[in-house]
Structure formats: structure tokens, C-alpha cells
N, C-alpha and C positions, 0 to 999 in steps of 0.2 A: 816564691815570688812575693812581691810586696808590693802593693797596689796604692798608690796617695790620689787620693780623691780632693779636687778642688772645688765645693759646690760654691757658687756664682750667683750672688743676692740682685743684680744686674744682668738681666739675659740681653740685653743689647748690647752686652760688647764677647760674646760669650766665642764668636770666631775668629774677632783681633788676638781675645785671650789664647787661645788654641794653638792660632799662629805663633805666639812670642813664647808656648811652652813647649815649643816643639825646639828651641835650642837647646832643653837638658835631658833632650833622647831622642833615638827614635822612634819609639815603642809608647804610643799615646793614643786613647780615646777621647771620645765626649760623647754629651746630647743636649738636650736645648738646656740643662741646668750646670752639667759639671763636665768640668775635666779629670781623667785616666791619668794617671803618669803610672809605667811600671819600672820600678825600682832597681832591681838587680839592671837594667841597662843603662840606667842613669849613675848606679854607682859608681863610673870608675871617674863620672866627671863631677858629681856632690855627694856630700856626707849629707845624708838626712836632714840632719839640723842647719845645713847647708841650703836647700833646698827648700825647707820649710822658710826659711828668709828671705831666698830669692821669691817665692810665690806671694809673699806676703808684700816685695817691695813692688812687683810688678801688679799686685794688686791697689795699691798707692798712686802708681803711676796712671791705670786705666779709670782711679775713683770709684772702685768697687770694692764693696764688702764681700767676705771669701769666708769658706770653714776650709779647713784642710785637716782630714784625717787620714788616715793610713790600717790597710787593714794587707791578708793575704789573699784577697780577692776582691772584684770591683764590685760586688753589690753591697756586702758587712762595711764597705770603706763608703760606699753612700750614704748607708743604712747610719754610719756612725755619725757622718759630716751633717745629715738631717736630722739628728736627734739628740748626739752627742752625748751618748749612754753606751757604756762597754762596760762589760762584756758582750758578746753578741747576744746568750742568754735575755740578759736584761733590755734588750731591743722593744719598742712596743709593738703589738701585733698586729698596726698598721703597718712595718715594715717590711709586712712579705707582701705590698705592691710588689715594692724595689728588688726582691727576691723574683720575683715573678717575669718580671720588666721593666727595664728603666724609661724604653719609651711608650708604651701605650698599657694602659691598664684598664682591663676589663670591667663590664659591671660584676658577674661574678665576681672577681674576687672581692670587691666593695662589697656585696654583699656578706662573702663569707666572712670576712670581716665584722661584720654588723654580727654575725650567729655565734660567732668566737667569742665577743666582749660581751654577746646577753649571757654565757655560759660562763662567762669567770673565767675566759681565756685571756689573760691582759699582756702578757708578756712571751717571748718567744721558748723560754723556758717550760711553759705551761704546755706546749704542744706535745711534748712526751708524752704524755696521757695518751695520744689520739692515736689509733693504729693504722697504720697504710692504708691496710684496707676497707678499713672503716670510711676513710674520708674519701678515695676515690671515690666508694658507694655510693657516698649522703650527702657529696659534694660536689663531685665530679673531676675532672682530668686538671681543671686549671686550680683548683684548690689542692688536689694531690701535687701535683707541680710547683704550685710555691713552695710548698710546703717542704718537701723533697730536695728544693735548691734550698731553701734557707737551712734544713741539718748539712749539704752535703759543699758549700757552697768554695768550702776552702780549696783557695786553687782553680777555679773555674769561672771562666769569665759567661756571660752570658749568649745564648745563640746569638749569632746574626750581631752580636756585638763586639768584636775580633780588637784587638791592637793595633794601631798602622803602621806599616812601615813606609810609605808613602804618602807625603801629605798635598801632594800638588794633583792627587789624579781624587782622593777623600773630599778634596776644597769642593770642586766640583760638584761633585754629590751633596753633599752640606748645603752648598749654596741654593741648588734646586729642591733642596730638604725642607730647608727657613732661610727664606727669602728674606726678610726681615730681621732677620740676626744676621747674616751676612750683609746685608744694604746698608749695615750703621757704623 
């Protein structure tokens, strides 16, 4: 699977967006920053470099600045589009928020955050050091969970954060989601 992530420097048009990327598949997420596209369904209607064009004109059209990365999973492909550092290794080690969750992030892991970079943990490479069980321990469950989806993440999309195959019953939901991003 190949996952292109479109993050969206304009969150007020972030549900017109969603709507008008849903002609190059059916197979698409969001949340209040970016758009999902997955790849292998949209291949048999654009070539990549196909697609990276089309997102890039219809981001022209709505007057929004866009990253678009591409990864084999939706968090590395956020992870990428917000920082725009690859290999996934070289990620900074704020990005196992987006490992964690793309829509709500705890204090925890802010914190473990904070305890990672006093430690010379700067990078997602760095975490090899740290043993499973160590950090459950000393951490707790949401720290071993980032942590765990950011090694494991290839291929897996996030809980509760599915593909859609329907986007008229998602609007709905969306719209009582962010009212304000859909009202604009």
C-alpha cells in the first residue's frame, strides 16, 4: 500500500478539499490538517507523478499551500509531509505525536517528549536503545504505543482512523466533527 498524504496550510477549506479528492479514488481519509489518498486504488486512474500534479493544481484552485508526501502508511506519510525529513529513522522525535495519533495528543506523550530530547533522544532512530519494557515501565502504555507504531507502522493505518469507502454518510460525521471547516 502507498499512502500520499496531503497536509493543508489552510484548514478552512480542508472539507471542499476532501470532496474534490475524492474523484482520484475511493479509498481516502482526512482530519482537520490533511488528506489520505491510498495509492494502489487510485493507480489504475493516475501515475503518481500524475497525481502529485493534479493535487498540486487543485491546490492553486482552492489558494492553498499543500506538502504532499507519500509514504506505506498514513502516519510516516504525515510524519514526512510535517517535516519533510526521510528516511523515517531521521524523523524528529516529536513525530511520534503523529505515531500515536493524528487527531488528539495527549499530555503524556508531550511530556515523554520533553524526557526523550533531555536524554539525547533527538531522532526516531535513537529509540533503538530503549527496551519495550523499559518504557512501558517508566513511561507508561501511551509512550510504549507510540513508540511501537512508529517501529511497526509500515502498512497500518491508525485505530479508529479507517479509509472510506463512502463519502456521503463520512460528510456527515465530518461536518458535526468541525463545524467550521465544513461551514467555509
Amino acid at each position: 500500500m502507498q499512502v500520499i498524504c496531503v497536509l493543508i496550510r489552510n484548514q478552512e477549506v480542508i472539507f471542499d478539499f476532501v470532496e474534490e479528492c475524492y474523484r482520484y479514488g475511493a479509498k481516502l481519509a482526512w482530519n482537520q490538517e490533511a488528506v489520505f489518498l491510498e495509492f494502489p486504488h487510485t493507480q489504475s486512474i493516475y501515475s503518481l507523478e500524475k497525481l502529485f500534479t493534479s493535487l498540486e493544481e487543485l491546490a492553486d484552485h482552492f489558494d492553498v499551500q499543500i506538502r504532499v508526501a507519500t509514504a506505506g502508511d498514513a502516519p510516516t506519510a504525515l510524519c514526512y509531509a510535517h517535516y519533510g525529513v526521510m528516511p523515517k529513522e531521521d524523523l524528529p522525535i516529536e513525530s511520534l505525536k503523529y505515531f500515536y495519533s493524528p487527531l488528539t495528543i495527549p499530555k503524556e506523550i508531550s511530556t515523554f517528549i520533553r524526557v526523550l530530547r533531555a536524554t539525547g533522544h533527538n531522532v526516531l532512530r535513537d529509540l533503538h536503545s530503549l527496551l519495550p519494557s523499559m518504557l512501558r515501565t517508566q513511561f507508561g502504555d501511551i509512550a510504549w504505543e507510540a513508540v511501537r507504531r512508529a517501529r511497526d507502522a509500515e502498512g497500518r493505518g491508525w485505530p479508529g482512523f479507517p479509509f472510506l469507502e463512502n463519502y456521503s454518510e463520512e460528510a456527515d460525521r465530518q461536518e458535526a466533527l468541525f463545524p467550521l471547516v465544513a461551514a467555509s
